[in-house]
Each structure stands twice: as C-alpha cells, then as structure tokens.
C-alpha positions as YAML, in Angstrom:
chain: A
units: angstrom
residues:
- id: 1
  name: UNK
  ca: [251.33, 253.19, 110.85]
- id: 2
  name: UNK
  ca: [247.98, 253.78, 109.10]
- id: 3
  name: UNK
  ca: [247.30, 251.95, 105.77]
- id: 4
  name: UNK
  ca: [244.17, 251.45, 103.72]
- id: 5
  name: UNK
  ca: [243.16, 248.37, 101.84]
- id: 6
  name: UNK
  ca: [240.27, 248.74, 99.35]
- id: 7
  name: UNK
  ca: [237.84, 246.29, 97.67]
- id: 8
  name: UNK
  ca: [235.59, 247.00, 94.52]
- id: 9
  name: UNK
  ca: [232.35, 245.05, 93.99]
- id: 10
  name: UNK
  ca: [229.48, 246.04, 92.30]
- id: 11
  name: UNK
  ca: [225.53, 245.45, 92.17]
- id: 12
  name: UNK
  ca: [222.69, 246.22, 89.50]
- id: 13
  name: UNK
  ca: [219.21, 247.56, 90.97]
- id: 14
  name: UNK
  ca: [216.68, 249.87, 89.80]
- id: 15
  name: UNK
  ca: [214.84, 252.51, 91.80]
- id: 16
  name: UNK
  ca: [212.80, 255.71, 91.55]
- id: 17
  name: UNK
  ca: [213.67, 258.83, 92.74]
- id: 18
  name: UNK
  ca: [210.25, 260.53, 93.96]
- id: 19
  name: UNK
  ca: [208.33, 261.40, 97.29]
- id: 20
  name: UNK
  ca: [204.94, 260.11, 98.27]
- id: 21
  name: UNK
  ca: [203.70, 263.45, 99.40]
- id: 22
  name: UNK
  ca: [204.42, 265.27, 96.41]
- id: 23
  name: UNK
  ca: [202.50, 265.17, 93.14]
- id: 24
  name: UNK
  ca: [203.55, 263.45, 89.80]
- id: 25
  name: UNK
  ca: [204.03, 267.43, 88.30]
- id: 26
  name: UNK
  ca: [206.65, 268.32, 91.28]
- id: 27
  name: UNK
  ca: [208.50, 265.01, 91.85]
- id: 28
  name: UNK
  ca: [209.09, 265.58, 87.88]
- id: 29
  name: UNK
  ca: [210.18, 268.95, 88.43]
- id: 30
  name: UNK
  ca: [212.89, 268.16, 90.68]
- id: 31
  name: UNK
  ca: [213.84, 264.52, 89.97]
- id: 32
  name: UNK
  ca: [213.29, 264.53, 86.12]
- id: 33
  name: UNK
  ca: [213.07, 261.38, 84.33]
- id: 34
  name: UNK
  ca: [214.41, 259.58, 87.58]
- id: 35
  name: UNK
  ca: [210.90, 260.15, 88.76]
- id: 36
  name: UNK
  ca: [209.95, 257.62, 86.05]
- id: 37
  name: UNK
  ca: [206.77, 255.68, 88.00]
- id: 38
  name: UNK
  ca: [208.08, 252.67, 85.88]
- id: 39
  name: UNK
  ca: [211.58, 252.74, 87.73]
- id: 40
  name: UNK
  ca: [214.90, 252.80, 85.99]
- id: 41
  name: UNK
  ca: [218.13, 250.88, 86.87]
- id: 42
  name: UNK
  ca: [221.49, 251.57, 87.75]
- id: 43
  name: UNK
  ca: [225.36, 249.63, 87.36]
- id: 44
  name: UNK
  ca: [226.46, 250.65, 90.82]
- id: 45
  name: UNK
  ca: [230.18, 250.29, 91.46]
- id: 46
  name: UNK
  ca: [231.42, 250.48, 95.02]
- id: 47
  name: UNK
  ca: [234.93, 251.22, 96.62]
- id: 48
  name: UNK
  ca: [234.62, 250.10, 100.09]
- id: 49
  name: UNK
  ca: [238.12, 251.52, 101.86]
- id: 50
  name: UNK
  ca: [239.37, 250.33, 105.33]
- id: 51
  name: UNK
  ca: [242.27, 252.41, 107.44]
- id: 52
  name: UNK
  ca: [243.92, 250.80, 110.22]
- id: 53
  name: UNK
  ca: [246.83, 249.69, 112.41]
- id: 54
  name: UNK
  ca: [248.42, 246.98, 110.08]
- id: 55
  name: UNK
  ca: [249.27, 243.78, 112.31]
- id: 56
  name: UNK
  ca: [251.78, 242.33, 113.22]
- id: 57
  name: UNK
  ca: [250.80, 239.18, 113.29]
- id: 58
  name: UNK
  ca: [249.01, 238.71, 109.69]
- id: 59
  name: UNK
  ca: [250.79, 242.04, 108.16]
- id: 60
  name: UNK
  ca: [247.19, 242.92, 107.07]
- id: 61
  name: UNK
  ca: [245.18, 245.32, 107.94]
- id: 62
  name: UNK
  ca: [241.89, 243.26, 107.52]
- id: 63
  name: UNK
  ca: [241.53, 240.13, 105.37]
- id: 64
  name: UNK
  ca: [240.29, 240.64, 102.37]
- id: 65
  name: UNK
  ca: [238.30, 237.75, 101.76]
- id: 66
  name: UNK
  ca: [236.52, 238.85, 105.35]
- id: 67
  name: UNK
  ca: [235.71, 241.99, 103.53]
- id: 68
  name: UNK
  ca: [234.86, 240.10, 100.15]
- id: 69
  name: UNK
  ca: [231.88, 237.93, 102.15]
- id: 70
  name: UNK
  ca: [230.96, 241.18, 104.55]
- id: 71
  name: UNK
  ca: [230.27, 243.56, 101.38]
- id: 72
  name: UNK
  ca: [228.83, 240.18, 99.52]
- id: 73
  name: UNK
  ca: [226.10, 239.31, 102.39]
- id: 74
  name: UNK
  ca: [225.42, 243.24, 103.68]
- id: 75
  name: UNK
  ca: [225.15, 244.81, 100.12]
- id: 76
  name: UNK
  ca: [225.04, 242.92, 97.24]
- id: 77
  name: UNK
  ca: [222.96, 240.02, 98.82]
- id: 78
  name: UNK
  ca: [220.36, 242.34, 100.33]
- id: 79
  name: UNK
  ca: [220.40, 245.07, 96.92]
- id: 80
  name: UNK
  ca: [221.73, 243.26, 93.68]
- id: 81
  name: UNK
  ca: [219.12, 242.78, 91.16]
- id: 82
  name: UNK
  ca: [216.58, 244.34, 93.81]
- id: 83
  name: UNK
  ca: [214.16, 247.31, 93.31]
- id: 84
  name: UNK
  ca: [215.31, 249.60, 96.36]
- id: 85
  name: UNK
  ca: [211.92, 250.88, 96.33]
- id: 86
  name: UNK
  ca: [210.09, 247.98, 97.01]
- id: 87
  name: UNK
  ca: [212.33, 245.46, 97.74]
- id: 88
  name: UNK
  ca: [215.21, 246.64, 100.31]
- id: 89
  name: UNK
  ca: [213.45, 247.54, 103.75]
- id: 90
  name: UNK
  ca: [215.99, 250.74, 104.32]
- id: 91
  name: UNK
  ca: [214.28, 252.20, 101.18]
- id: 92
  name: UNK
  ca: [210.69, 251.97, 102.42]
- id: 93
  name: UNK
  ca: [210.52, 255.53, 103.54]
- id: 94
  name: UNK
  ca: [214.12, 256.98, 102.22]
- id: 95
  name: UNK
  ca: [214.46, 258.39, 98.51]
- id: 96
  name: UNK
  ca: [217.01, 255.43, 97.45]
- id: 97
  name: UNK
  ca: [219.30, 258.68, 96.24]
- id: 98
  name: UNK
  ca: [222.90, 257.77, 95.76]
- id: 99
  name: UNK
  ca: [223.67, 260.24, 98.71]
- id: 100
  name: UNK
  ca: [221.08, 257.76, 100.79]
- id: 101
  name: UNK
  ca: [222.14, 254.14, 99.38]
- id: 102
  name: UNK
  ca: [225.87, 255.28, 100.31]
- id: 103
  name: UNK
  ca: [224.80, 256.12, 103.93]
- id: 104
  name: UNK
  ca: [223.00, 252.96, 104.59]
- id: 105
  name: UNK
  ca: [225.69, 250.73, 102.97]
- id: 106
  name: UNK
  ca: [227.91, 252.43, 105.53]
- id: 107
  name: UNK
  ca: [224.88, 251.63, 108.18]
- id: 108
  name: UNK
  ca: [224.91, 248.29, 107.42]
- id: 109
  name: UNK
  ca: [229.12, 247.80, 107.05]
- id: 110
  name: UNK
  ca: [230.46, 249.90, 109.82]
- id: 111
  name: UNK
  ca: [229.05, 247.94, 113.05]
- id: 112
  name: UNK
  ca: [230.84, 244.44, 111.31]
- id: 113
  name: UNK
  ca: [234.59, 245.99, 111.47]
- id: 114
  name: UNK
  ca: [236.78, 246.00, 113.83]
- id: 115
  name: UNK
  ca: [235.96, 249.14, 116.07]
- id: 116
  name: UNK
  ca: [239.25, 250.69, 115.45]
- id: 117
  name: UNK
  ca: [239.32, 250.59, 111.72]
- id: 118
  name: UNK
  ca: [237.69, 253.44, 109.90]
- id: 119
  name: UNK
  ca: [235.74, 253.26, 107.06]
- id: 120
  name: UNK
  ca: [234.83, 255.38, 104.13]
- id: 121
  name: UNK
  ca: [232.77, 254.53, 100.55]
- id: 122
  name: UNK
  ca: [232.57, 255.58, 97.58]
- id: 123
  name: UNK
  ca: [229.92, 254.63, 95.22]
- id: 124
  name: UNK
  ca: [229.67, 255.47, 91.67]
- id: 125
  name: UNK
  ca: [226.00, 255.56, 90.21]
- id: 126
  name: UNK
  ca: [227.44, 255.93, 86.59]
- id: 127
  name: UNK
  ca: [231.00, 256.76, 85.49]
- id: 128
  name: UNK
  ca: [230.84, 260.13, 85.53]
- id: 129
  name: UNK
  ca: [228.21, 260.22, 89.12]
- id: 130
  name: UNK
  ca: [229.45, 259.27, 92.01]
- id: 131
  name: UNK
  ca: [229.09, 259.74, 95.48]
- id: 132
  name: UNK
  ca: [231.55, 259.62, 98.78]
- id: 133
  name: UNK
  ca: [231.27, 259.12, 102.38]
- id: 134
  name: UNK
  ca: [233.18, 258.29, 105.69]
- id: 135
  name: UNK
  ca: [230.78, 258.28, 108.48]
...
C-alpha cells in the first residue's frame, strides 16, 4: 500500500532572471522586470512529497524529522537568504528560473531517500506561481 507524507518549509532568496549572452534590450524583452541587474527576491514555499511502502515496523513511510533536517541542510542551508546568482554554485551557469531551482532541489534531495521511495516537489514562487515536478 502506497502512501505519501508531505513536508512544507520555505526559504527567502533573490535572483535575476537573464542570460550572459544576450544584451540588456533582449533579456528585458523576454524576462521583464525579472531581468532587473539589481536582483529581486522571492518567499519560496516548498511541498516536498514522499510515496512509499509504509513499514511495518515504524508504520511510517519515512520519518519526518529525517526529512525536516534533509530539506533543512540540502535546500534551505545551501539557498535561504542567498543570491542564486552568485551565491549557490548550481546557479552559476543555469537561469535560477523556478522551473530550474525545482529541478536542482530534486537533484540535490532524490539521491538522500531511500531508493524505493519516489519523490515529487512543488514549489511556489508566489501564491498564485508555482511550479511542479517528480523526476
């Protein structure tokens, strides 16, 4: 019997949405005001869901204060209160888009789980943007 447990936790971090070999006039044209060269900063909220086998040993499916320190040292650690830009190595030559932050979160999550649990994100950028993804 699959079940999924979920944990929220959320991080604050600014980036710019732009690429080097494009001028100021096109990176404006397609990435508007999140082109700002001054950066701009986000409230990101994040749904981290696991789906597995729930044993019967525990009755859990994964402990949840595992998952608590995992998303606290592999996310908010390495990108709360960063600029992804200059700060977070993954971001050095990737547009820190939402579609982009949610694939590395999953980059840096998936390979700490237990091999037969699956795992799927979703990230909000702002209430009404958000973002979803499951490897």
């Amino acid at each position: 019997m699959k079940v999924t447990v979920s944990r929220k936790a959320h991080f604050n971090a600014a980036h710019r949405l732009y690429r080097k070999d494009w001028s100021d006039e096109q990176n404006q044209a397609v990435y508007g005001k999140c082109s700002n060269p001054h950066y701009h900063g986000h409230n990101y909220e994040l749904i981290v869901h696991i789906t597995g086998d729930i044993d019967p040993e525990t009755g859990y499916v994964m402990d949840m204060k595992i998952l608590k320190n995992l998303i606290k040292i592999e996310v908010e650690d390495k990108m709360d209160h960063k600029n992804l830009n200059e700060e977070v190595p993954e971001f050095f030559d990737k547009i820190p888009t939402a579609e982009n932050i949610i694939v590395v979160i999953y980059d840096l999550l998936k390979p700490k789980l237990d091999p037969s649990h699956e795992l799927s994100i979703t990230l909000y950028e702002t209430p009404r943007n958000y973002v979803s993804y499951s490897g």
